[in-house]
C-alpha positions in Angstrom: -10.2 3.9 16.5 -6.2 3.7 16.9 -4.5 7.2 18.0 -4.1 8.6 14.3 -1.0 10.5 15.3 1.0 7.9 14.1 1.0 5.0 11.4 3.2 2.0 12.5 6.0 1.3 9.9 5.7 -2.3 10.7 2.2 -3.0 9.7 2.1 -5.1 7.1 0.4 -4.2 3.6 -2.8 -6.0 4.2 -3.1 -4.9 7.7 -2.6 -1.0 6.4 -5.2 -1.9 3.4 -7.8 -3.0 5.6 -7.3 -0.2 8.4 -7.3 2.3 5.1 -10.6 0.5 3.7 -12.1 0.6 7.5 -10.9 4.8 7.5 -12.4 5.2 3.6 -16.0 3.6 5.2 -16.0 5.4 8.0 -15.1 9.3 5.9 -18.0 8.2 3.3 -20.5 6.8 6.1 -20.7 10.8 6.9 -21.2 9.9 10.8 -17.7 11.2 11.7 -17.9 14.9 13.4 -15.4 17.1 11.5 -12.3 16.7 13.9 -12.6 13.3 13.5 -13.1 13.0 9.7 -9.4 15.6 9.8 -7.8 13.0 12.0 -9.2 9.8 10.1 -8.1 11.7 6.5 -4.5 12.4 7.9 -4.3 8.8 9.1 -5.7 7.6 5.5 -3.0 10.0 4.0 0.0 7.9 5.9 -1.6 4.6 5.3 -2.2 5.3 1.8 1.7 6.3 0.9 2.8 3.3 3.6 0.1 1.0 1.0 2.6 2.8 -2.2 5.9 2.5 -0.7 5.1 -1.6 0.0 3.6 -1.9 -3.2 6.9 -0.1 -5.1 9.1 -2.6 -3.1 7.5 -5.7 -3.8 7.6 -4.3 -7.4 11.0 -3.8 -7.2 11.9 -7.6 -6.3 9.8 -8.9 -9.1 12.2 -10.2 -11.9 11.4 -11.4 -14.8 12.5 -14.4 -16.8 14.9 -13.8 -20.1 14.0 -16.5 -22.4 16.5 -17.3 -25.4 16.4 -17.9 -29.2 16.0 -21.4 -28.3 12.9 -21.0 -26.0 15.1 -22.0 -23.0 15.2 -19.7 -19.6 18.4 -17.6 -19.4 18.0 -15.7 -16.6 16.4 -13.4 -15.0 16.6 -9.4 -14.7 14.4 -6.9 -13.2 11.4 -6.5 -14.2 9.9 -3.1 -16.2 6.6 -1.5 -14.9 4.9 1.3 -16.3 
């Protein structure tokens, strides 16, 4: 396993998904000792809000198409989630 201490900014969503699914596995597995388990849930913890903060961004740049009376595309404008 990586040093935990830190969770590189520039990993990419998929790459901080499947270290995240690899740390969630190991956690429920039960075979980590204790200090481990701490170390691999505060690791989990950065990955998961790096996982939310890519997610809100790629959110953010989704538009969505205004379509007019006539059926015809407009425009776009930023799309409305939740």
């Amino acid at each position: 396993m990586t040093d935990a201490t830190s969770t590189p900014a520039d990993l990419s969503f998929e790459d901080a998904l499947a270290r995240l699914e690899g740390i969630v596995s190991r956690l429920e597995s039960g075979q980590a000792p204790l200090e481990e388990s701490i170390t691999l849930y505060e690791e989990g913890a950065r990955l998961k809000s790096l996982c939310e903060d890519r997610l809100k961004a790629a959110q953010l740049r989704v538009e969505k198409i205004v379509v007019g009376t006539d059926g015809q595309a407009k425009g776009v404008q930023p799309a409305e989630f939740g």
